[in-house]
C-alpha positions as a printed Julia matrix, in Angstrom:
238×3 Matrix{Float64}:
   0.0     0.0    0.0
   1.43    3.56  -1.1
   1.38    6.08   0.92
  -1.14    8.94  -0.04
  -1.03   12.66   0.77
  -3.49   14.78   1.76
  -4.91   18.29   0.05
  -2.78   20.12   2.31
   0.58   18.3    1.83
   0.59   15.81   4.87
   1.18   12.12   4.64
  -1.88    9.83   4.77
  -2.61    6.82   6.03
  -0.29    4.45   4.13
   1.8     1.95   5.55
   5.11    3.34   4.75
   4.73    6.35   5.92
   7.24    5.62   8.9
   4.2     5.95  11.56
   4.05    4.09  14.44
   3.0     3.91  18.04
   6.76    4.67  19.43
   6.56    8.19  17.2
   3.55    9.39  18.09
   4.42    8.76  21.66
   7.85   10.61  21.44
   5.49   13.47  19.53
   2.79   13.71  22.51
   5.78   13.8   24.52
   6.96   17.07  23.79
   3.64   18.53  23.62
   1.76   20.1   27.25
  -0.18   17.31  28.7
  -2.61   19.64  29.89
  -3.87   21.01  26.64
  -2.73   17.79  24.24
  -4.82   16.58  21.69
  -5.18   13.86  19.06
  -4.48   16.67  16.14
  -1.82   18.8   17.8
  -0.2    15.39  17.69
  -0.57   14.83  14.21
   0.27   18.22  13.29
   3.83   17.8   15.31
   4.28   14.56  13.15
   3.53   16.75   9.92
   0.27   13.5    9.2
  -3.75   13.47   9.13
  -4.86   13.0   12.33
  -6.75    9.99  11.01
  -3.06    8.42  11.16
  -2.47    9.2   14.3
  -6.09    7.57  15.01
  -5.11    4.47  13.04
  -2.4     3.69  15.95
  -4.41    5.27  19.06
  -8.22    5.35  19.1
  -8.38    8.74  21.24
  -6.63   11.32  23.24
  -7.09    9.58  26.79
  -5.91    6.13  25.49
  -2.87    8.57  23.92
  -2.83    9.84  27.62
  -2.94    6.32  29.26
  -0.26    4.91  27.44
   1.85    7.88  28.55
   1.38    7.22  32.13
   1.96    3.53  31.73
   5.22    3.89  30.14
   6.18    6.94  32.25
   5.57    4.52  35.04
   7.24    1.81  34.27
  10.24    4.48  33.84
  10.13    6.44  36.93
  12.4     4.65  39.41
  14.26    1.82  39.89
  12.67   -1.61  40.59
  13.0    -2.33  44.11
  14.2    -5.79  45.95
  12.98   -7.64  48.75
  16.26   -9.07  50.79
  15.47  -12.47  51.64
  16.42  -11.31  55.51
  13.95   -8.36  55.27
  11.53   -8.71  57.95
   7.64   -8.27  56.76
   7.58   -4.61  57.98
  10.85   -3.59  55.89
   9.34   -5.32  52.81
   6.08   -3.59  53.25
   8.18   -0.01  53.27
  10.09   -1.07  50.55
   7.43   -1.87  48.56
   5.5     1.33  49.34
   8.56    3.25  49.16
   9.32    1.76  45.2
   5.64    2.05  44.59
   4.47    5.24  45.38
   7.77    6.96  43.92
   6.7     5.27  40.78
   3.32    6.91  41.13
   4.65   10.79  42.06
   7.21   10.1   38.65
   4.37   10.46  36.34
   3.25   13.64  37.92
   0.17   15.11  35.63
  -0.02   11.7   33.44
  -0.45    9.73  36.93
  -4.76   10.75  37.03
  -4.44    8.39  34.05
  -3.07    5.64  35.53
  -5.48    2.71  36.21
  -4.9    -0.27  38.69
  -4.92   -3.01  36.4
  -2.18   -5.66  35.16
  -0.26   -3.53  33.13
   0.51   -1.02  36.59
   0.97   -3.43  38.81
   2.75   -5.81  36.39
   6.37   -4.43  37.43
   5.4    -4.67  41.06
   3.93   -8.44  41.11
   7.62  -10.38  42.51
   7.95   -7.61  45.76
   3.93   -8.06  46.28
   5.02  -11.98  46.53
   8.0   -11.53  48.08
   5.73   -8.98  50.81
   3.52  -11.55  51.47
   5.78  -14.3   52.19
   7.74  -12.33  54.45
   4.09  -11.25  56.29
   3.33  -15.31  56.0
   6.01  -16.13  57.71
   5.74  -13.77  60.34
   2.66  -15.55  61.03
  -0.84  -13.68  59.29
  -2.71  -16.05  57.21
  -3.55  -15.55  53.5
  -6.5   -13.55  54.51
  -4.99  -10.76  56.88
  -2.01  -10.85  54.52
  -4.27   -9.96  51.05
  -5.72   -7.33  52.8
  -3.04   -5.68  54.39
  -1.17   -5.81  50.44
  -4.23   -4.05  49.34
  -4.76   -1.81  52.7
  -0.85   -0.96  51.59
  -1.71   -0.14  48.19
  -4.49    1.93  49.14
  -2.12    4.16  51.49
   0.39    4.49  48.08
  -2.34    5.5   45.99
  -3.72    8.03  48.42
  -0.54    9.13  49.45
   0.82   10.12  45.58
  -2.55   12.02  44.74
  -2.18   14.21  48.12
   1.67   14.52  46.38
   0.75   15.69  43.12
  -2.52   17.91  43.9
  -0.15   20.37  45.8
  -0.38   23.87  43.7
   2.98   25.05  42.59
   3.06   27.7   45.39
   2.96   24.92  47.56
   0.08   24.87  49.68
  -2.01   21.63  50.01
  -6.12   21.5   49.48
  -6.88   20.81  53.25
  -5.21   23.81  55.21
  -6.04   26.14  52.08
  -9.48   24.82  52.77
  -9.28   24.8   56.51
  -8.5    28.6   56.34
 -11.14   29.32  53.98
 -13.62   27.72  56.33
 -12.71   29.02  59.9
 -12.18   32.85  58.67
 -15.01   34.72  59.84
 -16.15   32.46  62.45
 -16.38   33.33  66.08
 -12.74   32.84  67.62
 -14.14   30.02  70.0
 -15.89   28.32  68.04
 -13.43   26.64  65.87
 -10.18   27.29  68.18
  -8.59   24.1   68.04
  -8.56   23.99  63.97
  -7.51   28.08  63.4
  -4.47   26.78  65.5
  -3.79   23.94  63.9
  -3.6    25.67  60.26
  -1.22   28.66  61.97
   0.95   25.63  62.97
   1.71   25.11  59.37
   2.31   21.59  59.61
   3.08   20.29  56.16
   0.51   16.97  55.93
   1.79   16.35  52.06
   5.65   15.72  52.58
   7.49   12.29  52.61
   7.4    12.52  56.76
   3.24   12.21  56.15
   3.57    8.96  54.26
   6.1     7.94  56.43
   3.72    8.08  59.68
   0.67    6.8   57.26
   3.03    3.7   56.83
   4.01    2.86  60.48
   0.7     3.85  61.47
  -0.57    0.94  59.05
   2.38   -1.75  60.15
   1.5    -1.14  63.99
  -1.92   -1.59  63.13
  -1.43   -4.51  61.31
   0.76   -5.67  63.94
  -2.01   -5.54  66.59
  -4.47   -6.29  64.84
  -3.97   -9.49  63.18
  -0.97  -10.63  65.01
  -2.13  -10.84  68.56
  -2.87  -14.46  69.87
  -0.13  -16.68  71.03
   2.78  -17.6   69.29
   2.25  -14.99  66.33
  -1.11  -16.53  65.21
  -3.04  -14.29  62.66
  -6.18  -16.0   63.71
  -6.85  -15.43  67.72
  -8.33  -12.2   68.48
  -9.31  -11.36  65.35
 -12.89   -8.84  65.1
 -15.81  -10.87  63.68
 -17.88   -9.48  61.21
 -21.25   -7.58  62.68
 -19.49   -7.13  66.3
């Protein structure tokens, strides 16, 4: 198939036009994420944008496969040291993951937790939960705190990334907006807590969020005798 060119000069369609999904990536790359589209793409590529359409249906798959592959770039993988004890593998997971996450910065609202994120991830998730299974939780307390983990990552990274270049967070910026105006007593305890300026979005937040959650899981599911994950544990409707 020949290639054909359009009324205004730009390649079509045809097969040997040198198109393919690595160059339009490398083309959306230099482009603002923020205001890309499927024709500013084909317009930096010199094509129709039915070309670019022929390799990527729409601008948020375009957008997706950014984040995935900006992902899978953004750190180093990390390692679970076969004399790591469950609670350093469960940092060093979150650690690897969530750095991951912050490294695609605007693409990462794109990002979706299916096999192709957590792909990269799968060998420290197994090499978590055999550290955790040998410290005595059962499959059950150990799939949930994994996922409980994840969670924190995920929730962690957005707080991260929605930060406004100034630097101020949503929930003090929020906070203030809320208590100004009010009568001095009535909200004392939160006006005080925004003038502390404690910064709830640095890596000391996650850092508490992630000892909070191995202390937890400690006494929670780790609390009967001789390390069993089963004594103790809350029943469902109590």
């Amino acid at each position: 198939m020949e290639q054909t060119s359009g009324v205004d000069g730009r390649r079509g369609r045809g097969r040997r036009a040198g198109l393919d999904l690595a160059r339009i990536m490398e083309a959306a790359r230099s482009l603002d994420t923020g205001t890309l589209t499927m024709q500013a793409v084909a317009d930096r590529l010199g094509v129709d944008r039915k070309a670019v359409n022929h390799h990527v249906s729409d601008r948020e798959s375009l957008l997706r496969l950014l984040a995935i592959d900006t992902f899978a770039k953004g750190s180093p993988g990390v390692e679970i040291p076969a004399t790591a004890s469950w609670q350093e593998a469960c940092r060093r997971y979150a650690d690897a993951f969530t750095d991951r996450l912050i490294a695609a910065d605007a693409l990462a609202e794109h990002l979706m937790p299916d096999d192709s994120l957590y792909a990269p991830f799968i060998e420290p998730a197994d090499a978590v939960a055999q550290r955790m299974t040998e410290a005595g939780f059962d499959d059950e307390g150990a799939v949930r705190c994994l996922a409980l983990l994840t969670n924190l990552c995920w929730a962690y990274a957005r707080d991260a990334l929605s930060v406004s270049p100034h630097g101020e967070g949503l929930r003090p910026r929020l906070t203030r907006a809320l208590v100004e105006g009010r009568d001095p007593g009535t909200c004392a305890n939160l006006t005080r807590l925004v003038e502390r300026g404690v910064d709830t979005y640095d890596r000391d937040q996650f850092a508490l969020s992630i000892e909070i959650f191995l202390r937890g899981a400690e006494a929670t599911l780790l609390r009967g005798p001789a390390g069993s994950a089963t004594a103790d544990r809350p029943h469902r409707g109590t």
